[in-house]
N, C-alpha and C positions, 0 to 999 in steps of 0.2 A: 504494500500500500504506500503510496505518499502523501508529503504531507498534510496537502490537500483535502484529499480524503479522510484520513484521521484526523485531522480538524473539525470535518464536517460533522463526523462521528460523536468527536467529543462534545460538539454543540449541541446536536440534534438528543443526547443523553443529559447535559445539563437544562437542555429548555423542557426534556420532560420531567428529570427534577422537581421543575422549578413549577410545575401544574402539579407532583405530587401524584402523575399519572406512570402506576408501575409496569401496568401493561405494556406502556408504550417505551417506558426505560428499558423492559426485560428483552423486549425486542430487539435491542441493537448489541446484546451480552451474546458473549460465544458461552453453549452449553459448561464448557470446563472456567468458568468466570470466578477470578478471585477476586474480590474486594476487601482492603485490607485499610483500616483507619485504626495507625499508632496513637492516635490520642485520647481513642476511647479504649484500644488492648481490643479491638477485633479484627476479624479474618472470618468473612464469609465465601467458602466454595459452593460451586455451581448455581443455577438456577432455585433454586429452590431456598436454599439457603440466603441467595442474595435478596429474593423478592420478601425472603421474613424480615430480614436486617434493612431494606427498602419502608417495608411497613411500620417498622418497630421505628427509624430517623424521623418518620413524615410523623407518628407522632406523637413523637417529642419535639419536632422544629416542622408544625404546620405548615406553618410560611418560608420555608427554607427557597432559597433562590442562590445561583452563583453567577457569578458573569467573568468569562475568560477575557483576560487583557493583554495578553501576550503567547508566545508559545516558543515549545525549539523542538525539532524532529529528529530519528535517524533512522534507521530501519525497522520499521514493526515496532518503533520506541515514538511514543510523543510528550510530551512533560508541556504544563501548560499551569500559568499563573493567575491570579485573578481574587475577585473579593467574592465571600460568600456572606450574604444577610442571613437573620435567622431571629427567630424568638424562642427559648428555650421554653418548655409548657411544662405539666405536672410533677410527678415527681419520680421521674426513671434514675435520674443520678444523686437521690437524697438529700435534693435541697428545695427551696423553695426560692423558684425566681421571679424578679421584680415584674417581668411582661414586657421589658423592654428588648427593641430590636438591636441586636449584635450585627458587628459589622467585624469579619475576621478574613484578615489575608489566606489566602490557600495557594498551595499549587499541586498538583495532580501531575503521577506520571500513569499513564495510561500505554499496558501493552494489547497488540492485537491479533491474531488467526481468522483469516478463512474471511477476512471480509468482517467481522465482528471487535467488537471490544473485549478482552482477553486475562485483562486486568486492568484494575484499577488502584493506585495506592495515594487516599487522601489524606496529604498532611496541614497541619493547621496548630497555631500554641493554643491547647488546654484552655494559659491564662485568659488567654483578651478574650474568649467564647466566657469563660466565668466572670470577667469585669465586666462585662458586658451584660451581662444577664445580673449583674448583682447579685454573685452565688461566690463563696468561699471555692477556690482552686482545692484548695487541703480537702475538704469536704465530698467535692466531688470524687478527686482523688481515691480519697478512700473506700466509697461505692464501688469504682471503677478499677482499683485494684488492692480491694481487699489483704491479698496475701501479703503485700509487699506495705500494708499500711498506709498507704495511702501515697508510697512513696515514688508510685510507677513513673516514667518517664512521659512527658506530656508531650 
């Protein structure tokens, strides 16, 4: 694929996002699709897997929305930067947020097969998602990675 095209991929998966529409996200996932977001310590394989961890993001961040601002390519690799909005809602990471919308840097490296998206690896700091929501990092933290006390890398 080039760049082009995985670009277009990655758009056409962020604007489904950003409608909270899984069907049409799941669409453009290769069957063996990993999704992996270090900042909450998950790793979703395949379909199935991914459209739970799809359903279980949308909600806790209703309104989630990202928008790509840049990108770089290389082969079957694309890595792509951008802001993600969001409002963090009830209480999946043990805290109680203010209802305010967060605004956090991301960039995404996104691999591909077969004409599909292949993976996905969204990174993003922990904190500015929890300043931003008016929630304790520590706090979350510790929901998120129990074993380690709260200590996990964000």
């Amino acid at each position: 694929m080039d760049d082009h095209d995985m670009f277009e991929l990655a758009q056409a998966l962020a604007a489904a996002k950003g409608r909270q529409d899984v069907p049409a996200a799941l669409e453009l996932l290769h069957p063996d699709i990993v999704l992996e977001a270090p900042a909450f310590g998950t790793t979703a394989r395949g379909l199935d897997e991914n459209e739970r961890a799809l359903r279980g993001f949308f909600a806790a961040f209703p309104d989630y929305e990202v928008e790509l601002h840049g990108r770089a390519s290389g082969p079957d690799t694309l890595v792509c930067w951008g802001t993600a909005r969001m409002t963090m809602t009830g209480d999946r990471f043990g805290v109680r947020p203010n209802g305010e919308r967060a605004e956090v840097p991301v960039f995404i490296r996104f691999a591909f097969a077969d004409g599909l998206i292949a993976g996905e690896r969204f990174f993003f700091d922990l904190s500015t998602l929890c300043a931003g929501s008016g929630v304790s990092t520590d706090a979350v933290r510790r929901t998120l990675f129990p074993a380690l006390g709260g200590g996990g890398a964000a």
